[in-house]
C-alpha positions in Angstrom: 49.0 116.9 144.0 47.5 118.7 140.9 48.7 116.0 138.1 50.6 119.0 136.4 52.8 119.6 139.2 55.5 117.5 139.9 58.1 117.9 142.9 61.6 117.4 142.6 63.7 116.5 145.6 67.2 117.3 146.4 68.8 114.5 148.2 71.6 113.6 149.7 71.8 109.9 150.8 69.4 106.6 150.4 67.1 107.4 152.9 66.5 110.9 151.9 65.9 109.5 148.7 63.5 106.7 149.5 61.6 109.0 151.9 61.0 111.5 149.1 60.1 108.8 147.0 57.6 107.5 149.5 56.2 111.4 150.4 55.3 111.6 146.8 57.9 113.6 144.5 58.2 112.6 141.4 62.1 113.1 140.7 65.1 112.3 142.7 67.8 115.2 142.1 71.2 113.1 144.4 73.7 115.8 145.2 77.2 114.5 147.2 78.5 116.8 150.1 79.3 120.9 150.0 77.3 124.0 149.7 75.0 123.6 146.8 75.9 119.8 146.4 79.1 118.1 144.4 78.8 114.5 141.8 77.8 112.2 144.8 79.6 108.8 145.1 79.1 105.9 142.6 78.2 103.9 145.4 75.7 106.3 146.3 74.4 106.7 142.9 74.2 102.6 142.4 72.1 102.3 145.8 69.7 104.7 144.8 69.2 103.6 141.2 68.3 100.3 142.7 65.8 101.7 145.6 64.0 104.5 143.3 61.1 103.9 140.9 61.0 107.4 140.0 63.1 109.2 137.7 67.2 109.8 139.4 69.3 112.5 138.0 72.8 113.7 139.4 74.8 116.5 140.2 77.8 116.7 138.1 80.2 118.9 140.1 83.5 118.2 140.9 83.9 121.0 143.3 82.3 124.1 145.6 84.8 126.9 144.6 83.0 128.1 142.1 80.9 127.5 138.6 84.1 127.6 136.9 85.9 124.4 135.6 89.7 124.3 133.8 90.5 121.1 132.0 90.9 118.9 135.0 87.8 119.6 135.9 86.4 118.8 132.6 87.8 116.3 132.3 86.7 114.7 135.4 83.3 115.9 134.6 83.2 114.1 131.6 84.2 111.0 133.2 81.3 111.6 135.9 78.7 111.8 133.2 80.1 108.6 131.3 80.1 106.5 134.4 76.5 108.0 135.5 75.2 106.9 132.1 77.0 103.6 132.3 74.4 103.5 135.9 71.4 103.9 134.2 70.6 107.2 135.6 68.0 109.6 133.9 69.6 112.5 134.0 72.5 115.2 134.9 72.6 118.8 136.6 75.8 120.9 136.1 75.9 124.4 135.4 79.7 125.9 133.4 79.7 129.5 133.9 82.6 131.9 132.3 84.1 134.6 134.7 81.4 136.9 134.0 78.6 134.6 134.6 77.8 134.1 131.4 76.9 130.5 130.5 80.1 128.4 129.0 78.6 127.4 125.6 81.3 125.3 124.5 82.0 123.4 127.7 78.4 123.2 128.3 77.6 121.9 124.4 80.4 118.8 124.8 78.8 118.0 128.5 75.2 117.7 126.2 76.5 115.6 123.8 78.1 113.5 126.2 75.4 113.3 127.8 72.4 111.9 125.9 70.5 110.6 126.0 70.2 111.2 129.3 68.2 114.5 130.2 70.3 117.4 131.2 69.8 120.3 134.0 71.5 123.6 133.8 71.2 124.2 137.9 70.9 127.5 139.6 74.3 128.7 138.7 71.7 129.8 135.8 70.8 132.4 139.3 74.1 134.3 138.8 73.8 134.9 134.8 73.8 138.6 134.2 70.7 138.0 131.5 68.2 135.3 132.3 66.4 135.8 129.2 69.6 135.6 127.3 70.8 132.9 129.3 67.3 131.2 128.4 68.4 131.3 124.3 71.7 129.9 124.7 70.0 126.8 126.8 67.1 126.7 124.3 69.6 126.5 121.4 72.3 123.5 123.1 68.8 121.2 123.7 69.1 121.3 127.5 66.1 120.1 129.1 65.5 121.5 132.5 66.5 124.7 133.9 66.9 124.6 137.9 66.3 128.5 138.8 64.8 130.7 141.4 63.8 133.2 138.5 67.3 135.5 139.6 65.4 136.2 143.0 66.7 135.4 146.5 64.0 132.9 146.8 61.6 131.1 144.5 59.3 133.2 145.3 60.5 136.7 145.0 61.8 135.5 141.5 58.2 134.6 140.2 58.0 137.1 137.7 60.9 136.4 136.2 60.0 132.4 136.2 56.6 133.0 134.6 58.6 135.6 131.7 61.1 132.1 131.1 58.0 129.7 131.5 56.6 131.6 128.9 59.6 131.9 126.5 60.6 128.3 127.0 57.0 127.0 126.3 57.0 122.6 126.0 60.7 123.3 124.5 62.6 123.2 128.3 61.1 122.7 131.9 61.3 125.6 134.1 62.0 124.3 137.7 61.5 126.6 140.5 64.1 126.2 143.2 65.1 128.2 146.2 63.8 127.7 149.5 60.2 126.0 148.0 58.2 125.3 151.1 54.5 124.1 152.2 53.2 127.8 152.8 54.5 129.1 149.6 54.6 126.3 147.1 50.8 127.3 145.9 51.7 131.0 145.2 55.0 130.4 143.5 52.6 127.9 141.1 50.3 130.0 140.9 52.3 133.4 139.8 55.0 131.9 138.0 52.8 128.9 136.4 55.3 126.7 136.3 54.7 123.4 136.4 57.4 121.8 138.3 59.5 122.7 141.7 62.5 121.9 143.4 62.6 120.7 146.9 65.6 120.4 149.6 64.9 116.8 150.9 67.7 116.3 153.5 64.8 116.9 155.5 62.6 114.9 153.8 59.5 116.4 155.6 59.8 119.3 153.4 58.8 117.7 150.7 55.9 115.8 151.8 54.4 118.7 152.7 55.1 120.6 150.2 53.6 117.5 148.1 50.5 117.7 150.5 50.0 121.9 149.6 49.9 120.9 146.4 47.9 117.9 146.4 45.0 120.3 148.4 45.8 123.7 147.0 
């Protein structure tokens, strides 16, 4: 794999963890059950701390329904990002949206400063703002490091115009990770057109990722 790649993979358990770990990716994103992943189990969280080498960051969602979190939610939120820094972890993913999709500065701000100084992702509910560009400003000025996004298309790849327009607006300042159905025969040409240099992985099948590893590593 080209040195200025690296390969993120979603997982969901220890084993899909270790294997991605073994397959080459260089990040461990751990995601609990439900459609697009919920704050996975301390338990879960401790295991993999203790089996990885390579970086571990966790979902911070409390539940599936939507991007939208009252104070219960925040509160537990806060509570998940505490106890994951408490862990050792490198990092969080969460993703406050208001009701029209814009980002939630002012939840999204206190989960930041909570949060540090643990890396923070802002994950593909980014994919629903009405303005990516805009949406890239208002994470540019809260300091959030990594944005998980298939560039607003329905896959990583039809979105890699848009990724190269926010690689190149974000420049050293925020990682643009490409995400959304990243696989072995398309992982070069979403590089290549979008020049990011990082992407994000489904590893509950860990397979995926070592090849798209291996695509990389020979493209």
């Amino acid at each position: 794999m080209s040195a200025a790649t690296l390969v993120e993979a979603c997982c969901d358990s220890v084993q899909t963890a270790r294997a991605a770990e073994q397959f080459g990716a260089g990040r461990v994103e751990l995601c609990g059950p439900g459609d697009g992943g919920t704050t996975p189990s301390l338990g879960l969280i401790v295991r993999c701390r203790d089996e990885l080498t390579i970086p571990l960051h966790v979902m911070i969602r409390p539940h599936t329904n939507s991007f939208l979190y009252d104070e219960d939610d925040v509160d537990v939120m806060c509570n998940d990002i505490v106890a994951a820094k408490s862990l050792g972890v490198n990092g969080v993913v969460l993703g406050p949206l208001y009701r029209n999709n814009t980002i939630d500065t002012r939840q999204l701000a206190e989960f930041v400063a909570l949060a540090r100084p643990m890396k923070v992702t802002f994950h593909r509910a980014f994919d629903r703002t009405p303005d990516a560009l805009e949406a890239l400003e208002q994470l540019l000025r809260l300091d959030v490091d990594y944005i998980l996004t298939s560039g607003h298309g329905r896959t990583a790849l039809d979105g890699t115009s848009m990724l190269q327009s926010l690689q190149a607006r974000a420049g050293d300042a925020l990682v643009v990770l490409a995400g959304g159905n990243v696989r072995a025969e398309n992982v070069t040409r979403i590089v290549d057109q979008s020049q990011v240099r990082e992407v994000h992985a489904r590893a509950t099948d860990p397979t995926i990722v070592r090849d798209v590893v291996h695509a990389l590593a020979t493209r």
